[in-house]
C-alpha positions as CSV (number, residue, x, y, z in Angstrom):
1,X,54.5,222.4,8.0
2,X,52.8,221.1,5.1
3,X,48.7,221.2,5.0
4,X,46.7,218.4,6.3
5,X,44.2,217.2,4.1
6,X,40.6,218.0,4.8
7,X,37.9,215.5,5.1
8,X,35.2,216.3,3.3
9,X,31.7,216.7,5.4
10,X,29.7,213.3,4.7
11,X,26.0,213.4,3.9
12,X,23.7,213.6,7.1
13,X,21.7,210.0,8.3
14,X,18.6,209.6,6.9
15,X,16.4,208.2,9.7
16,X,12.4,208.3,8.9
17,X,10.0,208.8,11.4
18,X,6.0,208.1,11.5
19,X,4.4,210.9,13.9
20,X,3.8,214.5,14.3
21,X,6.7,217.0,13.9
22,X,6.0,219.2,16.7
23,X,6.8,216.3,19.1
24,X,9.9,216.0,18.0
25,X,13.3,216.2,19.9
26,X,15.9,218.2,17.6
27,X,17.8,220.8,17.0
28,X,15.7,221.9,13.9
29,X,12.2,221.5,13.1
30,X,11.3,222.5,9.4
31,X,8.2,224.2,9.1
32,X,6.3,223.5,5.5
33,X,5.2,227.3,5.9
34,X,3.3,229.7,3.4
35,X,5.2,233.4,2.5
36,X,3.4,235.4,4.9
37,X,4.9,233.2,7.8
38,X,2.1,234.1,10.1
39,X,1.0,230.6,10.3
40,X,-1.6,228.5,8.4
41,X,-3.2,224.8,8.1
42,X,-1.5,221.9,8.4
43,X,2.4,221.7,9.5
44,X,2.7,224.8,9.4
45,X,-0.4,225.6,11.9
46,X,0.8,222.5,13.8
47,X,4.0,224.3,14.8
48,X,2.2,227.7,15.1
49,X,0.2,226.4,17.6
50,X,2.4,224.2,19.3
51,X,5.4,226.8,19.6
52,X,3.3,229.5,20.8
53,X,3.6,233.0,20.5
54,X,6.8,233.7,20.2
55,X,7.0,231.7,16.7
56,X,4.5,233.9,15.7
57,X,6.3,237.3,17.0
58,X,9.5,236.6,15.8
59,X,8.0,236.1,12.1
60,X,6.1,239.3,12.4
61,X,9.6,240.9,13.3
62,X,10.5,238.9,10.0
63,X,8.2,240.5,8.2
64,X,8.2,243.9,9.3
65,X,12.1,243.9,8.2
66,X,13.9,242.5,5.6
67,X,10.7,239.9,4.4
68,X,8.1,242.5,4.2
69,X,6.5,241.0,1.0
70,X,7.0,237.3,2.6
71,X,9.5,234.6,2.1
72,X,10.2,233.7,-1.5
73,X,8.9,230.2,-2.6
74,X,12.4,227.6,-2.1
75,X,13.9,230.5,0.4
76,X,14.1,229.2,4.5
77,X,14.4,231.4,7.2
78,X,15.3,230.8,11.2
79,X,13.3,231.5,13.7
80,X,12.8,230.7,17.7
81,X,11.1,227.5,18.1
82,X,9.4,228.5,21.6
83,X,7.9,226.5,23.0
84,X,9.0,223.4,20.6
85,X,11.5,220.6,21.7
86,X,13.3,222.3,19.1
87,X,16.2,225.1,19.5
88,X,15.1,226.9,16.5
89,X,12.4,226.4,13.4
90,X,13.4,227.1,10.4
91,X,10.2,228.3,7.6
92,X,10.7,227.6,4.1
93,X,7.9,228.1,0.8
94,X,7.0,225.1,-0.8
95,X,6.0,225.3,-4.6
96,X,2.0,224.4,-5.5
97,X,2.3,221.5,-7.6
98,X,1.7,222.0,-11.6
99,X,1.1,219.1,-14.0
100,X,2.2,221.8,-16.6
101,X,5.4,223.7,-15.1
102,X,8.3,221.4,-13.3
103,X,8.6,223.0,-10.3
104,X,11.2,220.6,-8.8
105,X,14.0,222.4,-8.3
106,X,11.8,225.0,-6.4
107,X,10.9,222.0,-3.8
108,X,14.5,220.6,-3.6
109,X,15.9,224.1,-2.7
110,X,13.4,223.9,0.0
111,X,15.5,221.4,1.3
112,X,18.6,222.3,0.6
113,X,18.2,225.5,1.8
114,X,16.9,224.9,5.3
115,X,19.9,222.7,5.9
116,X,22.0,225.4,4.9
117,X,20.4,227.6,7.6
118,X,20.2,224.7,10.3
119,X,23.6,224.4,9.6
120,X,24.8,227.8,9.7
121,X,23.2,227.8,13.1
122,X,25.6,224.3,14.2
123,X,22.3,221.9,14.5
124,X,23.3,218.3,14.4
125,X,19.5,217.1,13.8
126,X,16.9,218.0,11.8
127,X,13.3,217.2,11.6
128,X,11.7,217.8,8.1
129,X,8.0,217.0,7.1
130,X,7.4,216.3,3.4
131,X,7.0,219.6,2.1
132,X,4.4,220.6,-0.6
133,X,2.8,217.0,-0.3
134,X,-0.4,218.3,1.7
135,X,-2.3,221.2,0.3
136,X,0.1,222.1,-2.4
137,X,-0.7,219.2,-4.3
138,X,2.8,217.7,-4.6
139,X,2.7,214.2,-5.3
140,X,4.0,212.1,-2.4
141,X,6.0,209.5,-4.4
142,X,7.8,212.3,-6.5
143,X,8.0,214.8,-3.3
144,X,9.7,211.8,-1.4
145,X,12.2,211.4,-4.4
146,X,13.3,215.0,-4.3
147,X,13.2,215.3,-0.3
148,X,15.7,211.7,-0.2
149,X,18.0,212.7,-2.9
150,X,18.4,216.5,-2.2
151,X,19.6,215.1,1.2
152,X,21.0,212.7,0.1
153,X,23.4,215.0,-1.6
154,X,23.9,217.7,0.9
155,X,27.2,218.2,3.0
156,X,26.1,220.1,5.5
157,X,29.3,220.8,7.9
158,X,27.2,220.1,11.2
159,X,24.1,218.4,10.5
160,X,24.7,214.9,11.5
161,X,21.2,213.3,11.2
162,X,17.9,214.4,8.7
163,X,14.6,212.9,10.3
164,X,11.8,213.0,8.0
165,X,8.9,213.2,9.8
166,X,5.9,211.6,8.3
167,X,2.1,212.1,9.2
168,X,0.8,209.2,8.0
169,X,1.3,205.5,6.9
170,X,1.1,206.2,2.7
171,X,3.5,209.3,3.2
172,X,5.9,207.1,5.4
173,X,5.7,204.2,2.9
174,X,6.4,206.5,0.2
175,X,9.6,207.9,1.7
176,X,11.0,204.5,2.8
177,X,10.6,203.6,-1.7
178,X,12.6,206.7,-2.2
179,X,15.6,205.3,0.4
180,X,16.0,202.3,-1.4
Protein backbone atom coordinates (compact mmCIF):
# COMPACT_ATOMS: atom_id res chain seq x y z
CA UNK A 1 0.00 0.00 0.00
CA UNK A 2 1.47 3.18 -1.04
CA UNK A 3 1.41 6.36 1.45
CA UNK A 4 -1.54 8.66 1.53
CA UNK A 5 -0.63 12.09 1.26
CA UNK A 6 -0.92 14.29 4.31
CA UNK A 7 -2.81 17.39 4.49
CA UNK A 8 -1.12 19.98 5.89
CA UNK A 9 -2.72 21.67 9.22
CA UNK A 10 -4.43 25.06 8.00
CA UNK A 11 -3.96 28.26 9.94
CA UNK A 12 -6.45 28.65 12.93
CA UNK A 13 -9.74 31.30 12.41
CA UNK A 14 -9.03 34.54 13.46
CA UNK A 15 -12.26 35.74 15.22
CA UNK A 16 -11.82 39.16 17.35
CA UNK A 17 -13.59 39.74 20.25
CA UNK A 18 -14.36 43.15 22.32
CA UNK A 19 -14.67 42.15 26.19
CA UNK A 20 -12.76 40.87 29.06
CA UNK A 21 -10.68 37.53 28.70
CA UNK A 22 -11.64 35.95 31.89
CA UNK A 23 -15.22 35.66 30.54
CA UNK A 24 -14.37 33.78 27.95
CA UNK A 25 -15.56 30.30 26.83
CA UNK A 26 -12.38 28.31 25.46
CA UNK A 27 -10.17 25.83 25.69
CA UNK A 28 -7.24 28.23 26.31
CA UNK A 29 -7.01 31.50 27.87
CA UNK A 30 -3.51 33.29 27.34
CA UNK A 31 -2.43 35.10 30.27
CA UNK A 32 -0.19 38.40 29.35
CA UNK A 33 1.78 37.33 32.62
CA UNK A 34 5.09 38.76 34.16
CA UNK A 35 8.24 35.94 34.99
CA UNK A 36 7.43 35.50 38.50
CA UNK A 37 3.86 34.12 37.50
CA UNK A 38 2.49 34.92 40.85
CA UNK A 39 0.08 37.33 39.30
CA UNK A 40 0.14 41.11 38.70
CA UNK A 41 -1.94 44.19 37.20
CA UNK A 42 -3.89 44.06 34.35
CA UNK A 43 -4.61 40.63 32.38
CA UNK A 44 -2.67 38.96 34.17
CA UNK A 45 -4.37 40.07 37.73
CA UNK A 46 -7.62 39.72 35.87
CA UNK A 47 -7.09 35.97 35.49
CA UNK A 48 -5.37 35.74 38.91
CA UNK A 49 -8.29 36.80 40.52
CA UNK A 50 -10.83 35.41 38.48
CA UNK A 51 -9.28 31.71 38.40
CA UNK A 52 -8.71 31.60 41.96
CA UNK A 53 -6.31 29.89 43.93
CA UNK A 54 -5.47 27.16 42.28
CA UNK A 55 -3.93 29.44 39.31
CA UNK A 56 -1.94 30.77 41.77
CA UNK A 57 -0.77 27.24 43.46
CA UNK A 58 -0.09 25.59 40.45
CA UNK A 59 2.45 28.57 39.35
CA UNK A 60 4.07 28.37 42.77
CA UNK A 61 4.56 24.57 42.01
CA UNK A 62 5.97 26.13 38.65
CA UNK A 63 8.29 27.97 40.31
CA UNK A 64 9.46 25.94 42.97
CA UNK A 65 10.62 23.36 40.10
CA UNK A 66 11.87 23.67 36.96
CA UNK A 67 11.04 27.85 36.68
CA UNK A 68 12.60 28.82 39.90
CA UNK A 69 14.10 32.09 38.40
CA UNK A 70 10.61 32.75 36.43
CA UNK A 71 9.57 32.21 32.95
CA UNK A 72 11.84 33.59 30.35
CA UNK A 73 10.45 36.62 28.34
CA UNK A 74 8.75 34.93 24.76
CA UNK A 75 8.62 31.37 26.84
CA UNK A 76 4.62 30.08 27.71
CA UNK A 77 3.86 27.67 30.17
CA UNK A 78 0.32 25.61 31.07
CA UNK A 79 -1.27 25.83 33.89
CA UNK A 80 -4.98 24.89 35.51
CA UNK A 81 -7.35 27.54 34.59
CA UNK A 82 -9.55 26.99 37.98
CA UNK A 83 -12.02 28.45 38.23
CA UNK A 84 -12.02 30.04 34.44
CA UNK A 85 -14.39 28.89 31.59
CA UNK A 86 -11.21 27.74 30.40
CA UNK A 87 -9.60 24.05 30.61
CA UNK A 88 -6.21 25.41 31.03
CA UNK A 89 -4.26 28.96 30.99
CA UNK A 90 -1.41 29.11 29.44
CA UNK A 91 1.38 32.25 30.90
CA UNK A 92 3.66 33.69 28.63
CA UNK A 93 6.44 36.93 29.16
CA UNK A 94 5.87 39.74 27.06
CA UNK A 95 8.88 42.05 26.09
CA UNK A 96 8.79 45.90 27.53
CA UNK A 97 8.68 47.92 24.55
CA UNK A 98 12.10 49.78 23.46
CA UNK A 99 12.12 52.64 20.85
CA UNK A 100 15.95 51.60 20.66
CA UNK A 101 16.14 47.60 20.67
CA UNK A 102 13.45 45.62 18.23
CA UNK A 103 12.12 43.44 20.44
CA UNK A 104 9.60 41.81 17.91
CA UNK A 105 10.48 38.57 17.56
CA UNK A 106 10.48 38.35 21.47
CA UNK A 107 6.53 39.40 21.26
CA UNK A 108 5.70 37.08 18.29
CA UNK A 109 7.26 34.03 20.10
CA UNK A 110 4.83 34.90 22.75
CA UNK A 111 2.46 33.91 20.42
CA UNK A 112 3.74 31.34 18.78
CA UNK A 113 4.73 29.67 21.55
CA UNK A 114 1.53 29.52 23.59
CA UNK A 115 -0.15 27.98 20.57
CA UNK A 116 2.46 25.47 20.61
CA UNK A 117 1.55 24.62 24.24
CA UNK A 118 -2.33 24.95 23.72
CA UNK A 119 -1.79 22.70 21.09
CA UNK A 120 0.31 20.18 22.62
CA UNK A 121 -2.49 20.01 25.05
CA UNK A 122 -5.37 19.26 21.92
CA UNK A 123 -7.28 22.82 22.46
CA UNK A 124 -9.36 23.73 19.58
CA UNK A 125 -9.80 27.54 20.86
CA UNK A 126 -7.85 29.99 22.05
CA UNK A 127 -8.37 33.26 23.75
CA UNK A 128 -5.33 35.72 23.55
CA UNK A 129 -5.34 39.37 24.84
CA UNK A 130 -2.88 41.76 23.07
CA UNK A 131 0.21 41.02 24.84
CA UNK A 132 2.73 43.74 25.82
CA UNK A 133 0.17 46.53 24.67
CA UNK A 134 -0.74 47.68 28.36
CA UNK A 135 2.00 48.41 30.81
CA UNK A 136 4.79 47.21 28.69
CA UNK A 137 4.48 49.89 26.42
CA UNK A 138 4.04 48.02 23.21
CA UNK A 139 2.45 49.99 20.59
CA UNK A 140 -1.06 48.73 19.74
CA UNK A 141 -0.96 49.21 16.06
CA UNK A 142 2.50 47.37 15.74
CA UNK A 143 1.53 44.72 18.65
CA UNK A 144 -1.72 43.97 16.53
CA UNK A 145 0.56 43.44 13.42
CA UNK A 146 2.77 40.88 15.06
CA UNK A 147 -0.22 39.21 17.13
CA UNK A 148 -2.36 38.84 13.36
CA UNK A 149 0.58 37.63 11.33
CA UNK A 150 2.30 35.27 13.86
CA UNK A 151 -1.10 33.62 13.80
CA UNK A 152 -1.65 34.05 10.90
CA UNK A 153 1.20 31.86 10.11
CA UNK A 154 0.95 29.10 12.69
CA UNK A 155 -0.16 25.45 11.86
CA UNK A 156 -1.06 24.40 14.97
CA UNK A 157 -2.36 20.60 14.47
CA UNK A 158 -5.43 21.19 16.85
CA UNK A 159 -6.15 24.64 17.35
CA UNK A 160 -9.03 25.41 15.14
CA UNK A 161 -10.04 28.95 16.16
CA UNK A 162 -7.62 32.15 17.77
CA UNK A 163 -9.95 34.71 19.61
CA UNK A 164 -8.29 37.82 20.29
CA UNK A 165 -9.75 39.33 23.05
CA UNK A 166 -9.68 42.99 23.14
CA UNK A 167 -10.31 45.32 26.27
CA UNK A 168 -11.21 48.30 24.64
CA UNK A 169 -12.59 50.00 21.39
CA UNK A 170 -8.81 51.59 20.15
CA UNK A 171 -7.27 48.12 20.88
CA UNK A 172 -10.13 46.23 18.98
CA UNK A 173 -9.94 48.79 16.05
CA UNK A 174 -6.36 48.34 15.93
CA UNK A 175 -6.52 44.54 15.51
CA UNK A 176 -9.45 44.59 12.99
CA UNK A 177 -6.49 47.18 10.62
CA UNK A 178 -4.03 44.40 11.14
CA UNK A 179 -6.73 41.57 9.50
CA UNK A 180 -7.13 43.36 6.56
Amino acid sequence: MSPQPVTPPAAPAVVLVQGDITDQDADVIVNAANSSLLGGGGVDGAIHRRGGPAVLEACRKLRAGHYGRGLATGQAVATTAGNLAARLVVHTVGPVYSPTEDRSALLASCYRESLRVADESGARTVAFPAISTGVYGWPMDDGARIAVETVRAARPAFVQEVRFVLFDVEAYAAFEAAMR
